[in-house]
N, C-alpha and C positions, 0 to 999 in steps of 0.2 A: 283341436289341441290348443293348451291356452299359451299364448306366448312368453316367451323366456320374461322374467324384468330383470333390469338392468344390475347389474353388481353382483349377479347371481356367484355363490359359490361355487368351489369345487372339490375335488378329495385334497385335505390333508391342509384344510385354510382354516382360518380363525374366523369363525360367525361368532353370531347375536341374533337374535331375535329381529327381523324387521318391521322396522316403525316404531320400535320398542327401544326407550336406550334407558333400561334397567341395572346396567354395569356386569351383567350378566353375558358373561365369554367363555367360549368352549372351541374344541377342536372338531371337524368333520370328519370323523373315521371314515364310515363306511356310506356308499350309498346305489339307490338299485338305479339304473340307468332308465331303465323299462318306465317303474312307477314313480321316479320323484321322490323315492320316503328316502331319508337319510336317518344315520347315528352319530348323536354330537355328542362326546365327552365331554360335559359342561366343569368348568374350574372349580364349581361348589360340589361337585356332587350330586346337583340336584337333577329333578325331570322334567319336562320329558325326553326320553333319550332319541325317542323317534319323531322327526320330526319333517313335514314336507320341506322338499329342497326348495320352493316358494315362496316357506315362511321365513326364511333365512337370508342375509346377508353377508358380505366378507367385513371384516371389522378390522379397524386399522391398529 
């Protein structure tokens, strides 16, 4: 298993994309504990809505 990185989200936090600061912020609905995939409510509207808990950070 790969190890947690640092700043990792959790339910109901404000990510972004990490490594990525596209000004692009959303909410962390939902997510599976099991496999890591979350669902970001992005502020545009846009996708992807499923995204690995991973690829994500908490945004200030």
């Amino acid at each position: 298993m790969a190890k947690e990185p640092p700043n990792t989200p959790t339910r109901g936090d404000r990510v972004k994309r990490r490594g990525r600061d596209d000004g692009r912020r959303g909410n962390l609905s939902k997510m599976d504990d099991a496999t890591k995939w979350a669902t970001v409510e992005w502020d545009d509207g846009g996708g992807p809505r499923m995204c690995h808990l991973f690829e994500l950070e908490r945004s200030a």
